[in-house]
Every structure is written in C-alpha cells, then in structure tokens.
Steps between C-alpha positions, in 0.01 A plus 500: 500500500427692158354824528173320303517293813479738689224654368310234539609438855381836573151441374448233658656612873197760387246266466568316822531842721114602341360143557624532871252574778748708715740734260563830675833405554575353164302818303840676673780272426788663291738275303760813479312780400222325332187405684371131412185518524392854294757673303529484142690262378564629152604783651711334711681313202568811347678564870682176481623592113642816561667375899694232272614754238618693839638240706723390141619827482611509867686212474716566219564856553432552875582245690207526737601261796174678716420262731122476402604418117726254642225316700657284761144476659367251261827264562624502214216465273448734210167638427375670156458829673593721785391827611731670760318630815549848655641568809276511819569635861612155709190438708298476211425209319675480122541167335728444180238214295174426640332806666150443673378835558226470732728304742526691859785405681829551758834486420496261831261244608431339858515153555275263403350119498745419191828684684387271777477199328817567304693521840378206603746327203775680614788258608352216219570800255840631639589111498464483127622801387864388699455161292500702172669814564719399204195534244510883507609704257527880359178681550379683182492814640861463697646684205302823489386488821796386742769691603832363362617416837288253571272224343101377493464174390187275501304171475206556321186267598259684301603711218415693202514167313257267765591291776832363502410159484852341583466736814219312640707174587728671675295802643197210593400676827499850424303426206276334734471837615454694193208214436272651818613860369239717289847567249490739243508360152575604230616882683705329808856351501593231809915522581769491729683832518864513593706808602871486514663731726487875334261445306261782437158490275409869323167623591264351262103375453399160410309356205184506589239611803240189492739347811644563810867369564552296867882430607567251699854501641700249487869565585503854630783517712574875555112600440629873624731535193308351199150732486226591251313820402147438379335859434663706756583222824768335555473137664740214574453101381479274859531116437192330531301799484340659164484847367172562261538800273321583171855529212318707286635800725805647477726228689905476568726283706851561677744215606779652752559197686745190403304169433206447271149579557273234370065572466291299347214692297159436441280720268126415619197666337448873606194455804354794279425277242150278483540139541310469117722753344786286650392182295479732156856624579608172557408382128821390289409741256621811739856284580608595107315781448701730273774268522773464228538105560196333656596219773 
C-alpha cells in the first residue's frame, strides 16, 4: 500500500465509523498512537515523515533491534508506521497495534458457551494436529522471544495474511469449528502453538485488545511444568480443557518439562465489543490497514 493509499483508506475507514449507528467503541480505536476516527491526519503525516527519517537513521547508525520496531506481532508483515508503546504495570491492559480504549477487561476470563463448544472438538482436533504435526514451522516471534534453549514453532490457520486455505483440507474439522466461532477478523490469528522442552517466551503484550485468546490443550503432558502468566497469575494448560485470557496484558510462558506442549488458539471478538461494531471491524478494509503489501 502507498502512503496515497493510505490516505485514502483512512478516509474512508472514517466515513464508515460516522455512518455507523453504534461507534463508541470505534470513536476510541488507536492504530498505534493515532486514533481512526478523529485525529488529524495531516498532522499525522507530518508524524509519519519525520518517524521514517528516525527509524532510517536507527538502522544505519544504531542498530535498533527493540522488539516493538522489530514487530513480530504482525507475523511478519511490515506496516508504513509504528509507534512504540510505553511500559505499563502487568495487570493492566497495553496493546502494541490496535488499542480500543474504552474496552474494560481482565487479564483472565471464565469459561464460556464458545470454551464449551470448543471442547467438545477436542479428540477430532488432537487427531489432526498428530496427522500434520510435520506442517509446523519457526514461529515469528521464536527469535526475539524464545529462549535459545528451546523452540516455538507453529501452524498457522488464520494469519496476518487470511485463512490458510491449503489448511482447510487438512484441518476440515477444526475449521468446522472456527465456522460456529464469532472469530476475530481482521485483529485475531487461529494456530497451533508448539513448545519444545526449555523453551521460555519473554513477557510481552499482544497486537491488539478487540479479542480474547482461548487455549485449548492439546498434548500437555507435564501441565505442572509448562505454565503461563497473564497479568499477575500463573495457570497451567490441561488437555481438553481451555484457558480464556485477554493477550493484550502483559503475558509469558515457561517450559521446564521434557516433551512438547501443543494449544491450539483461537482469537474470538472481545464480549466488550457490540455485535454491529463487530461487522464494521470485520470489513477487508481494516485486514490491510496501514499495511506495506496489501493481501
């Protein structure tokens, strides 16, 4: 996408977020520092100009490898601006992209009717992740993320580039699944995680805070040596069972045991969000927004 394009994809996200009847949600939605729906944009060009003269600068005499320039959280795509956040204490809420600010919400969530109906696809899942276990491959964010020890691979259903359509013939049930699931477009990802033995992931926050993230384990064979610190609890994977927790918190994982953990993770639509407001996210036009190469 050319920064003209982007212009004009701005104005016209605009246009759609007046012409909606609900929009208290989307009058608070922050690409990175800029709010959608009512900040200058001029200005914010002028922003963009003089982050590119600084971000050249950095990498040709600095060297920055900060994890937020970096960007592992949008899998690999580039966009044509970033805006590194500030730190935040870890039980409160601090996404790196997309940053609804009138969102209330818990590092943790209870169970639910989705968590529920994902467990009841358990086995039929488990079953076709051992069928393609070969398929996965380095995570993006093993290398600044993951200790050296270890390794976190994946098989990514849903990802920053769409649905994975060679996926679905081999994945057909558990995309059955994600069919009857309210799945966050455009702002979600769908994978299989893998841990290798050692692994460790560095506290971090996810991309954006429009979801919540369920686990559902699938091999979890020493569930009191692999955990994972959302805000400031610790809790354990079970197979079968599903963990809800909203990534936009500050969120880490240990591995001390000595055979892979395996989740599978679904980013649904934050419950916070209006079912309306859901359907304008859901537009294509928010899947490339501010996107270097539009898919």
């Amino acid at each position: 996408m050319s920064y003209i394009n982007f212009y004009k994809t701005i104005k016209k996200v605009r246009h759609i977020i007046k012409n909606s009847k609900t929009n208290n949600n989307l009058s608070n939605l922050y690409w990175y520092d800029f709010n959608i729906a009512s900040d200058s944009i001029n200005l914010f060009f002028i922003k963009i100009l003089f982050w590119k003269i600084k971000a050249t600068y950095e990498k040709f005499f600095n060297n920055n490898d900060d994890y937020q320039n970096l960007n592992p959280k949008n899998y690999g795509v580039s966009t044509l601006y970033v805006s590194n956040i500030g730190m935040k204490k870890s039980n409160f809420s601090n996404p790196t992209i997309w940053n609804c600010k009138s969102i209330d919400s818990n590092p943790w969530h209870n169970q639910d009717k989705f968590s529920n109906l994902i467990k009841e696809y358990y086995l039929s899942i488990k079953n076709e992740f051992k069928e393609n276990n070969q398929l996965t491959s380095i995570h993006p964010g093993n290398d600044l993320l993951s200790s050296k020890n270890g390794q976190w691979s994946s098989i990514t259903l849903i990802g920053s580039k769409g649905i994975d359509n060679e996926l679905i013939k081999k994945f057909p049930i558990t995309f059955e699944l994600l069919n009857k699931l309210p799945i966050c477009n455009n702002f979600g990802f769908v994978a299989f995680s893998k841990l290798s033995a050692g692994t460790t992931i560095k506290a971090h926050t996810g991309s954006s805070n429009l979801r919540l993230r369920y686990h559902l384990g699938i091999e979890v064979p020493e569930p009191e040596k692999v955990k994972i610190r959302v805000g400031n609890e610790w809790k354990s994977w079970k197979e079968g069972e599903v963990l809800i927790f909203d990534d936009s918190f500050e969120h880490e994982v240990y591995h001390k045991g000595k055979k892979d953990r395996v989740v599978l993770m679904i980013d649904l639509w934050h419950p916070n969000i209006s079912k309306s407001e859901c359907e304008i996210l859901s537009n294509s036009i928010f899947f490339n927004y501010g996107k270097k190469t539009t898919y």
